[in-house]
N, C-alpha and C positions, 0 to 999 in steps of 0.2 A: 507397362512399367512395373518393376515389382516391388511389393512393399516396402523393402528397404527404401529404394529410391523414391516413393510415394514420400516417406518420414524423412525423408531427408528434405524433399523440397516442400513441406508443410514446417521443417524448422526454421527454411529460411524466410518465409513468409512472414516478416515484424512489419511492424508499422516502419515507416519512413522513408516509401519507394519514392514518393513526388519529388521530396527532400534532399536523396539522393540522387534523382537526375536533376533536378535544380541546382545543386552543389558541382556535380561534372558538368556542367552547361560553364557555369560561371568558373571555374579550374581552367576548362579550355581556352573559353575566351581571354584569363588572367594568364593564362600559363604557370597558373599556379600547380603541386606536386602532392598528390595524396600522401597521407601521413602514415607511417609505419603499420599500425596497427590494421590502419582500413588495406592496405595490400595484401598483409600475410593474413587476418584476420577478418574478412568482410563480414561475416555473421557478427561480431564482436563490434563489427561499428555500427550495427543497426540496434544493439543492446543503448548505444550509448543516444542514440538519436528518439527509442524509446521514451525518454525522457523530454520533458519540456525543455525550451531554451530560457523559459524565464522562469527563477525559483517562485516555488508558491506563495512564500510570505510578499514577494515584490507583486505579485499581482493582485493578493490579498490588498495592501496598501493604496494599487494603484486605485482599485474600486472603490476602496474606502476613500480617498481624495476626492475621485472625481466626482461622487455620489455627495459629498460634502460641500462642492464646489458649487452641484446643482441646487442642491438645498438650500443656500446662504446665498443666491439669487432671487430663491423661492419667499425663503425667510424676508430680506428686505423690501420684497413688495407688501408680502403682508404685513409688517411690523408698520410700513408707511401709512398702510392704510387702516388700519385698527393698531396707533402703540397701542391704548392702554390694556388689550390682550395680549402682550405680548408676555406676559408668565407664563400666562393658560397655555400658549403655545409650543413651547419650549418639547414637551411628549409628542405633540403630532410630527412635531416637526423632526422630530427624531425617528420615526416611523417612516417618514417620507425619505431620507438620507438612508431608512435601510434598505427600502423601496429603488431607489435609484442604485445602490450600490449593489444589491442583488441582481438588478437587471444586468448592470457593466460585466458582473463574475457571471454570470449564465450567456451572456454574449464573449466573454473571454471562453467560453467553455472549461470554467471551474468543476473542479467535483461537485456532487450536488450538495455534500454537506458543508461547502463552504459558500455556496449561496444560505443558506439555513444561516449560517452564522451571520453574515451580515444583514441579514433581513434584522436577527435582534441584537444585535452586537450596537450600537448605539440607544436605541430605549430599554436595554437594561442597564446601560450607565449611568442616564439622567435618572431611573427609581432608585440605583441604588448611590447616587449621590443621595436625591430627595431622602432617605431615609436615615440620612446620617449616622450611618456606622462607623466604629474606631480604625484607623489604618490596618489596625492589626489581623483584622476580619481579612480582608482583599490580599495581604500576604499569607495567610495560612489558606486560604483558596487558591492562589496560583501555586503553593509549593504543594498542594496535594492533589489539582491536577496534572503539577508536574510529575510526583510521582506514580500517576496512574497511565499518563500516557507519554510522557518522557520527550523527545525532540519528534514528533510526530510529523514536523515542518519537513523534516529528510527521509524517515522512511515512508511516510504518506498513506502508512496500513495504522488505521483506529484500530481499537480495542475490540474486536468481536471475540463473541465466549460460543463457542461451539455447542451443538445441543446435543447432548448423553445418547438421544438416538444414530447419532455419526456412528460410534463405539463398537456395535456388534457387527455394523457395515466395513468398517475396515478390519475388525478380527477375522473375518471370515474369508479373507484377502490374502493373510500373512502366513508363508510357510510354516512351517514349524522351526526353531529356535531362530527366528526372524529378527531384524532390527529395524526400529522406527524411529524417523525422523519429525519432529511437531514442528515446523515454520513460527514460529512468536505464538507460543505454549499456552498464554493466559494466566489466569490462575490455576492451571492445571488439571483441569476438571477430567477433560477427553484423558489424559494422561493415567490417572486414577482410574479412571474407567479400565480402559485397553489393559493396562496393567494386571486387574483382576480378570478379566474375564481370560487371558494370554497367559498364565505366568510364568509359561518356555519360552517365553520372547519378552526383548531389550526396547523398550521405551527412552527415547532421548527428545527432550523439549529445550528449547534456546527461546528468551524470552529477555527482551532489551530496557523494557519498562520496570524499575525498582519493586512497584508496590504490588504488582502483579507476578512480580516471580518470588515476592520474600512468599507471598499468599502457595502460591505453585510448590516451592520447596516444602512449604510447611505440611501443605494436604499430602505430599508423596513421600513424606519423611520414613515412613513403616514401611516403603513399599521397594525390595531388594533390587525389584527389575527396571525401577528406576529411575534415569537420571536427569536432572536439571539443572541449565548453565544459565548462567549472565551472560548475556554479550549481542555481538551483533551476526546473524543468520547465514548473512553474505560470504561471513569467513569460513565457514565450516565446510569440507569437503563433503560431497554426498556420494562416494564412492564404498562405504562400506555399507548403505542402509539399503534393504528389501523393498521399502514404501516411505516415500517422502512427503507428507501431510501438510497443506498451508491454506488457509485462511486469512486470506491478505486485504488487497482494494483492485480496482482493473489497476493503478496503477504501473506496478512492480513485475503481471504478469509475461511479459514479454523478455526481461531480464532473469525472471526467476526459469523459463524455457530452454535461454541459451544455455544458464550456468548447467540445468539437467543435463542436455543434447550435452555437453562437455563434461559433465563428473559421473553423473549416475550409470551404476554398470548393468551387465545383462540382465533382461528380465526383472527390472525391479520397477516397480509403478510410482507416478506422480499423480496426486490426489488433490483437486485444489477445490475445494468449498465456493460453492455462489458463481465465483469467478470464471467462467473460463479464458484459455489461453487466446489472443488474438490471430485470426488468421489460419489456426489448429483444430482440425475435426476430433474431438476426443472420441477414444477406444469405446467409452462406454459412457452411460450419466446415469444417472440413477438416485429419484425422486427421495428427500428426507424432510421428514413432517418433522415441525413443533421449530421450526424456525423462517423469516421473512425468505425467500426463495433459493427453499433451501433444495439444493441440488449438488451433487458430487460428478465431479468431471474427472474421467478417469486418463489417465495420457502414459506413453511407453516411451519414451524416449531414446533408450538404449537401441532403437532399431537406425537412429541416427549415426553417421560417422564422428568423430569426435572433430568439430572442428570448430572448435575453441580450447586452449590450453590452459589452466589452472592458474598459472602465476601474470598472465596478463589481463586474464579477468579481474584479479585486484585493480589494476589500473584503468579498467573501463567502468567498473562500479564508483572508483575515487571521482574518478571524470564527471561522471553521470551526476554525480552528487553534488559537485562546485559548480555544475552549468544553474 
């Protein structure tokens, strides 16, 4: 087979084969009629299957119930039998509710950091009741988490800050008077970097989170070659950039492939931090010290046919996002 065709069937390789003959199983036997997009666009419906069927805060919730459910079974035996510790109890017992609710997200197959959250996401509400602080505290906490990580519930990529040794590994990459693309920029650190060490090549960062791109704008203010937006990553064509840079979550990775396979032009690299693509042998990897596994996965995408079209992709990301 030849490489093209190699890259062509490594793009269609997404997660959600079982899904998809479990879905034509139950079609046939309903006599039910695939839907537009899966006929003319099959790669474009595996973008969307991608995606969990239950949003993350509902699963988030369901754990925290059922975890709460098991607790306040746990609770009433012991409260029966020792009330008068039933103060002292009130911390362990919050411990056990995160216990249990950890366990239900690690068996839903949660991210792993949202098992972390509920393991403390309950005993740090009973100390920070105990400690009676002003309302005013727990509002100026949530709005300057909110501006650091913004609706994290949808695009499901934390805040990772890139480490300064990325920097001479992708200069060393970029043609000369090149364009680059930063997937959710940070506070702009790598950007600043690239910038100096390049400054015949165009740096563009898209960074969705407030407090993290006023940070990003400010550090690259002096710097001609480049530029930084607001907004969201998903919109932006990647048809005019040389190398396209993201440091995401596994989440996004299978959706952020297809859009490549479909925008990115000849010869130009997809670069993704930590992550690799699911199902895709990367061109290259290449080890980078001075962060948790840190590794650079190198992918060509342009050796695929284009078989996903630009304006229905809007409508499979919208999708993806209300499921």
């Amino acid at each position: 087979m030849s490489p093209r065709g190699i890259q062509k069937n490594r793009c269609e390789q997404l997660p959600g084969k079982a899904q998809r003959a479990q879905t034509a199983r139950h079609r046939e036997e309903s006599g039910e009629k695939a839907s537009a997009v899966e006929r003319r666009h099959p790669a474009a419906q595996q973008v969307i299957e991608s995606f969990p069927r239950v949003g993350v805060w509902r699963q988030a919730l369901l754990a925290q119930a059922l975890g709460l459910g098991a607790t306040a079974v746990f609770a009433a035996w012991i409260f029966t039998a020792t009330p008068a510790r039933a103060e002292a109890m009130w911390l362990p017992l919050a411990f056990v509710q995160g216990g249990f609710a950890a366990l239900i997200a690690h068996w839903r197959k949660n991210p792993p950091w949202w098992i972390a959250i509920h393991l403390v996401f309950l005993p740090l509400v009973v100390v920070m009741l105990r400690l009676g602080l002003p309302p005013a505290f727990y509002l100026a906490a949530f709005l300057l988490l909110l501006l650091v990580f913004w609706r994290l519930d949808l695009s499901r990529v934390p805040l990772y800050l890139s480490s300064l040794r990325v920097a001479p590994v992708l200069a060393s990459r970029l043609p000369a008077a090149a364009r680059l693309l930063d997937l959710g920029c940070g506070d702009g650190r790598l950007l600043a970097a690239l910038a100096r060490q390049r400054p015949d090549c165009i740096f563009v960062g898209i960074e969705h989170a407030p407090l993290p791109w006023a940070i990003a704008r400010w550090r690259c203010r002096r710097l001609a070659n480049v530029v930084v937006r607001y907004g969201d990553f998903w919109q932006e064509p990647l048809a005019s950039y040389d190398l396209v840079y993201a440091f995401l979550s596994p989440a996004p990775m299978a959706a952020l492939w297809a859009k490549s396979c479909a925008e990115m032009k000849d010869e130009s690299l997809l670069v993704s931090n930590s992550f690799p693509i699911p199902g895709v042998a990367p061109e290259e990897v290449i080890e980078v010290g001075g962060q948790k596994n840190g590794r650079l996965f190198f992918y060509r995408p342009s050796a695929v046919e284009k078989t996903l079209e630009s304006s229905p992709f809007q409508a499979i990301r919208s999708s993806a996002h209300d499921q």
